[in-house]
Structures are given as structure tokens and as C-alpha cells.
C-alpha positions as CSV (number, residue, x, y, z in Angstrom):
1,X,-73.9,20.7,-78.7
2,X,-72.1,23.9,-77.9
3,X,-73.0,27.1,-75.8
4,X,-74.4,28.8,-79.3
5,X,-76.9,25.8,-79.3
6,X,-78.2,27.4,-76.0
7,X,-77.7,30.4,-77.3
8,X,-80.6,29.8,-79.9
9,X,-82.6,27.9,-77.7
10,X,-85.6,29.5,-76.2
11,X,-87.7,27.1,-74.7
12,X,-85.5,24.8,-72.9
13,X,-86.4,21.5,-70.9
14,X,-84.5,19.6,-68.3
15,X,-85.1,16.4,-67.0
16,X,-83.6,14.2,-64.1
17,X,-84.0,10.6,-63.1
18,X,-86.7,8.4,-61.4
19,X,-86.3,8.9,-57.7
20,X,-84.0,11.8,-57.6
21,X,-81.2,12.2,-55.2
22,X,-79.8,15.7,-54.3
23,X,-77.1,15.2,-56.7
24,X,-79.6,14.6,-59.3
25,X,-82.0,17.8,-57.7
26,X,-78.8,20.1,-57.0
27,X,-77.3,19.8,-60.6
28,X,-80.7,19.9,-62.2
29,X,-81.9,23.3,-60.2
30,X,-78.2,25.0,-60.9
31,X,-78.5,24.3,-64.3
32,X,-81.9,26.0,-64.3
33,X,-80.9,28.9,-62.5
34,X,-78.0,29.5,-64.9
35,X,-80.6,29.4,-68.2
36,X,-82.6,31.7,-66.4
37,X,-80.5,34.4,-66.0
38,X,-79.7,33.7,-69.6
39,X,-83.3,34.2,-69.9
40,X,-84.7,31.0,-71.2
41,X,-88.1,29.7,-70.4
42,X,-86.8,26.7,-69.0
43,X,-88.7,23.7,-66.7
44,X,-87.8,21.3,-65.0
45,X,-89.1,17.4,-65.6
46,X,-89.1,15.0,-62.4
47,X,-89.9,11.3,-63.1
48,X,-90.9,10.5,-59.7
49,X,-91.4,11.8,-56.1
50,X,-88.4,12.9,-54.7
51,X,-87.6,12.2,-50.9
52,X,-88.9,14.8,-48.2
53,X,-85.8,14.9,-46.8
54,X,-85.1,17.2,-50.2
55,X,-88.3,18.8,-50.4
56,X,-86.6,22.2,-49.2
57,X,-84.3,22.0,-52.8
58,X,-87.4,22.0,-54.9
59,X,-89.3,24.3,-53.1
60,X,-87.4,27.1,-54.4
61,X,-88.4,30.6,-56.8
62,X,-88.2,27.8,-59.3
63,X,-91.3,25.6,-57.7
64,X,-93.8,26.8,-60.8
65,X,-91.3,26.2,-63.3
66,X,-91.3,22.2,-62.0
67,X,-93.0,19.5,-63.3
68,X,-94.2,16.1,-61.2
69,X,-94.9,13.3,-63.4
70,X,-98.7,12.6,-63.3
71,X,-100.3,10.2,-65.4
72,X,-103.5,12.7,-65.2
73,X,-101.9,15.2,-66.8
74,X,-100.0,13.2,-69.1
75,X,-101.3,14.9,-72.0
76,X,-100.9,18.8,-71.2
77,X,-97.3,17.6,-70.1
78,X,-96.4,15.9,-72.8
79,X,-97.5,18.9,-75.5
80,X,-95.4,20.9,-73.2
81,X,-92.4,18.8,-73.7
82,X,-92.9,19.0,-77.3
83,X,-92.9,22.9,-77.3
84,X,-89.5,22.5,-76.3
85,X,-87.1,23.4,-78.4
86,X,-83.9,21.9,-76.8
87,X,-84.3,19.0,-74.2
88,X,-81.2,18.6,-71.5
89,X,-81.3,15.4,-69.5
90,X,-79.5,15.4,-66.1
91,X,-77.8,12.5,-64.0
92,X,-78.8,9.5,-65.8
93,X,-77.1,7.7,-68.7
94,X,-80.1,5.8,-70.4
95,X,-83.6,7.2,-71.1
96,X,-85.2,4.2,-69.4
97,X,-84.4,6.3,-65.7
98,X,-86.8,9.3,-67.0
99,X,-89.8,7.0,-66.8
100,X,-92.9,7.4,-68.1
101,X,-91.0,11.0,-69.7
102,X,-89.2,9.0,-72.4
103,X,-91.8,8.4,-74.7
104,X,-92.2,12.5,-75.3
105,X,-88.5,12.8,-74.9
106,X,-87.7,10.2,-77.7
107,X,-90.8,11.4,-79.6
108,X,-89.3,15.6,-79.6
109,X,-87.9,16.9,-82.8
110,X,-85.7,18.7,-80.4
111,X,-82.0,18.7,-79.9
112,X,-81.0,17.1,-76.9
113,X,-78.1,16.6,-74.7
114,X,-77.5,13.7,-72.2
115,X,-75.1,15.1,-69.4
116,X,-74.3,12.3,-66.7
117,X,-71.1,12.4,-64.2
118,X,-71.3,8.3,-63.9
């Protein structure tokens, strides 16, 4: 993967792990912010409720661009996902900590990138 694969990529999903911390929320969003002023429709993926205490991190310009896993929805998210045309995952080393996300992630005819500081 190189910065000309971002380049080329237009619709652009990231994705952090189940019960994310703010290392997890504070990488993620930066990230996001950066591919939006590359201007890349990008959105975020989060497994799981986050803590409250981190609420304030996710309530950002970004909030609409941010996606809560709910099984409700599961089937307008998951079509979403596979729109994607480059899937980034965040903080997590194994796709079992994206949840009930790794089925469409593992499913995506996308390229994708794994990026964890562990």
C-alpha cells in the first residue's frame, strides 16, 4: 500500500476496534481529518459503544460521517462498506476486534490496510 493507493482511492472506510479507547478514537478521527482534506468520502466504522468519558472526541464536524454498529441496520451498513473502495483498519491487529464488521470487511473486494502500533 503506498500514498498513490490513496491517491486513487475515493471512497475510503476506516474502522477501529470493539470498545474503543481514545488511542483507538484519536488515531482513527486524525486519520479521517487528513483524507478529508484530501477530499475523500471517507467514514468511520465503530464496533461498539465507546465510553462517555470520550463522547466529546466523536462528537466532532465528523459525527455524520460515523458509523455505530447496529444489528438493525446491518444491511444498509454493510452495502455501505462494500461501496468502499479501500478499507483502513485502525488499532487492532486481528479482524476478530472489529466485531460483527468483519464479515463485510473480509467479504470487500477492496484493498485494505491493517495499521496497529501493538
Amino acid at each position: 500500500m503506498t500514498y498513490e493507493d490513496i491517491q486513487h482511492s475515493t471512497r475510503i472506510a476506516l474502522f477501529t476496534h470493539i470498545n474503543p479507547d481514545g488511542d483507538a478514537l484519536g488515531s482513527t478521527l486524525a486519520l479521517m481529518a487528513w483524507l478529508d482534506s484530501l477530499g475523500k468520502d471517507v467514514r468511520l466504522f465503530i464496533p461498539s459503544i465507546y465510553a462517555e468519558s470520550l463522547a466529546f472526541m466523536v462528537e466532532s464536524k465528523y459525527q455524520e460521517k460515523i458509523t455505530v454498529w447496529d444489528k438493525e441496520n446491518e444491511e444498509t451498513i454493510g452495502a455501505d462498506i462494500q461501496s468502499r473502495d479501500l478499507l483502513i483498519g485502525l488499532d487492532f491487529n486481528t479482524l476478530d476486534r472489529i466485531g460483527a464488521f468483519r464479515e463485510h470487511f473480509c467479504a470487500s473486494s477492496a484493498r485494505k490496510l491493517l495499521i496497529d502500533h501493538h
